[in-house]
N, C-alpha and C positions, 0 to 999 in steps of 0.2 A: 620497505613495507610502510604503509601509511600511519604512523600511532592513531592511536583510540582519543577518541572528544577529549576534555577537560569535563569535571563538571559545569560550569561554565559557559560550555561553548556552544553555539547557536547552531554548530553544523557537524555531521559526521560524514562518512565515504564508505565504510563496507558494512555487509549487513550482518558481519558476524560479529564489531565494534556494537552495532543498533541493537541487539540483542544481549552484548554484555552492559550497556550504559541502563537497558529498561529494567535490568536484573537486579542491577543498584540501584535505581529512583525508586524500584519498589520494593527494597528491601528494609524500608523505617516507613511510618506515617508520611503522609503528603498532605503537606498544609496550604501550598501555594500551584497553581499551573507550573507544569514544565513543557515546555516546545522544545523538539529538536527536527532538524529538516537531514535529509541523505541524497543527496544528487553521489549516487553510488558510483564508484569508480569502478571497480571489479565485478564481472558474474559469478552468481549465489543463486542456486536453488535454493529458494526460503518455503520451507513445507508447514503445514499449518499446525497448530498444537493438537496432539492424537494422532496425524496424518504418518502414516508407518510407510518408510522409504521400502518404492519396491525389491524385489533382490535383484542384484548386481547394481545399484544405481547411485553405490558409493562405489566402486570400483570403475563404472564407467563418470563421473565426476570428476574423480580424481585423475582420471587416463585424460582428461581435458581440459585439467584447470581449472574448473570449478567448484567453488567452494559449497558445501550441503550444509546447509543453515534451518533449525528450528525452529520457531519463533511463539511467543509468548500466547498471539492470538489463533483461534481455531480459520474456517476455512478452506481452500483449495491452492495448491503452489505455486508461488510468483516466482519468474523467473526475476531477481535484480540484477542491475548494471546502467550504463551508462545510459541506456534508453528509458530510466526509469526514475523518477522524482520520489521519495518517500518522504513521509511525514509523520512522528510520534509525539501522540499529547499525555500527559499524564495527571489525571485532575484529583483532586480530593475523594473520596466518597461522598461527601455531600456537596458536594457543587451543582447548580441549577441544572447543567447540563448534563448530571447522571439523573435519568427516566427509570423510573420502576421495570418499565420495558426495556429490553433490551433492544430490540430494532426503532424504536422511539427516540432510542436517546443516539442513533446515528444521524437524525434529522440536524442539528447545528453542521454537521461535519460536514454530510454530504451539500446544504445551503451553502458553505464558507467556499468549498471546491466550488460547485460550481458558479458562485456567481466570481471569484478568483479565473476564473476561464471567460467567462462572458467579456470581461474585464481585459482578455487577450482576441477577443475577436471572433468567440467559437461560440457555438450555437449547442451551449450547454446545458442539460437539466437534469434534476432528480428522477430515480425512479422512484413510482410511490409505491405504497405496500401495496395496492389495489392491484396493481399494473406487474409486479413481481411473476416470473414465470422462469423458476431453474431448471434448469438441466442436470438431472442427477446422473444419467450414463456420463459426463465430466466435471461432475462434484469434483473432481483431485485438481482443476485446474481453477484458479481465482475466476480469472478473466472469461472462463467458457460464459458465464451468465451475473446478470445484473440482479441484485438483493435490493432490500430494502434502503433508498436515502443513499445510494451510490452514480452515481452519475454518468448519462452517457451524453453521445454528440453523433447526429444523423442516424441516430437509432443502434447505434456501435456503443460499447461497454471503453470510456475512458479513465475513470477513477474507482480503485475498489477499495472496499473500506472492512475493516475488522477491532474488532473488541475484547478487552481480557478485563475481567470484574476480579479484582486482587482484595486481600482483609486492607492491606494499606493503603493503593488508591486504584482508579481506573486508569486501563489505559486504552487510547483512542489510536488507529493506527491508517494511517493511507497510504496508496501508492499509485501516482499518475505517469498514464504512458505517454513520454514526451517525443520518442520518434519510435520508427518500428521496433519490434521485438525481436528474437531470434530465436522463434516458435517452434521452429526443428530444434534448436539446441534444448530447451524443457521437454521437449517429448524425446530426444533421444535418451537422455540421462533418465529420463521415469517409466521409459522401456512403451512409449506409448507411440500409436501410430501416425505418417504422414499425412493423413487423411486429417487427423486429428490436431494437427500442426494447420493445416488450412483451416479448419474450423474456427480455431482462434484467432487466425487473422483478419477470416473473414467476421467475424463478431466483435471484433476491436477498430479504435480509432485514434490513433496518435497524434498529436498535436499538432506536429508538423506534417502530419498528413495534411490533415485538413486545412490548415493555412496555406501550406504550399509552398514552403522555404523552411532551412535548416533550422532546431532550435538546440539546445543543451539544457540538460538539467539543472547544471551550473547556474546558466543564466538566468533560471525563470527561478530557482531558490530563494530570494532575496522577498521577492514579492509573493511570496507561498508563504515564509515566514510573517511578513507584514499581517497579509489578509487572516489567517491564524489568531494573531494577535490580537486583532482589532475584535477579532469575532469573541474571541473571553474575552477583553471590557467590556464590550455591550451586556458580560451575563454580570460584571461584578457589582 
């Protein structure tokens, strides 16, 4: 079994670790940014805060190894793993980049992603609020549809973003798809249909899709944390 970050540490692996490390960072006042990056190793159903597991879908999880993960922010259900780059920032309450708006103040994040992808060669951009157009028949999935200041590539949904407003700080949350997903495997565990497994593939765009050679979450970690970084100096 993998152990859990440090505090410390610039990187974590499962998303059941991602959700015990954000439960500490906001359990005192936050006076300083914290980054951590997840190039996840193991599959996790990560269901959104409110999002109530359908019935049987912790028995069929657990019949397959995979872990049912909760997570801090609202939303629709990411499948995590290997195919999948995560990112958590957790800021002050007053830091420039908390917006009185809540979809306002996903504008840095969804900027930092994608120009972070431009940067690999992808033909990345924001959606804007104007352009916003969800699909509520798969509200329960992240990826079925692109929000505000989340980023797609060829008209496909590559980075989805979420947010949890805490008394002691914000926390900012990403998750980019670095190769394909395993689309039947979230719809089988949430009792949902195959029909609905193509939906999301076809509405998504993974990295190495579009490039056209192999990549790892692993390896594209280093420079997700960089671009992060650089994007709070420019607010400090």
């Amino acid at each position: 079994m993998t152990a859990g970050p440090s505090p410390t540490a610039e990187y974590g692996w499962d998303a059941g670790d991602e959700q015990g490390w954000i439960a500490t960072a906001l359990s005192a006042p936050v006076t300083t940014p914290l980054v951590r990056i997840w190039p996840y190793q193991h599959p996790a159903v990560v269901l959104g805060r409110g999002q109530r597991a359908p019935a049987g879908a912790a028995q069929r999880a657990a019949d397959l190894r995979v872990a049912l993960v909760v997570r801090q922010t609202g939303g629709g259900a990411v499948l995590a793993g290997p195919w999948l780059l995560g990112a958590a920032v957790i800021l002050p309450p007053q830091h420039p980049f908390v917006r009185p708006g809540i979809s306002e103040s996903f504008r840095w994040l969804g900027n930092a992603h994608a120009e972070w992808l431009q940067g690999l060669e992808l033909r990345a951009r924001c959606v804007l609020p104007a352009e916003v157009r969800l699909d509520r028949s798969m509200a329960w999935a992240c990826f079925a549809s692109a929000s505000h200041w989340e980023v797609e590539a060829n008209g496909r949904k590559i980075v989805g973003l979420s947010q949890a407003r805490k008394r002691n700080g914000v926390l900012f949350s990403s998750a980019v798809l670095v190769s394909p997903c395993v689309w039947p495997l979230l719809c089988e565990i949430l009792g949902e249909s195959s029909e609905s497994a193509a939906a999301l593939a076809q509405r998504t765009a993974p990295c190495a899709e579009l490039l056209g050679r192999a990549l790892s979450a692993a390896a594209l970690a280093p420079s997700l944390l960089e671009t992060l970084h650089a994007a709070l100096a420019r607010a400090a």
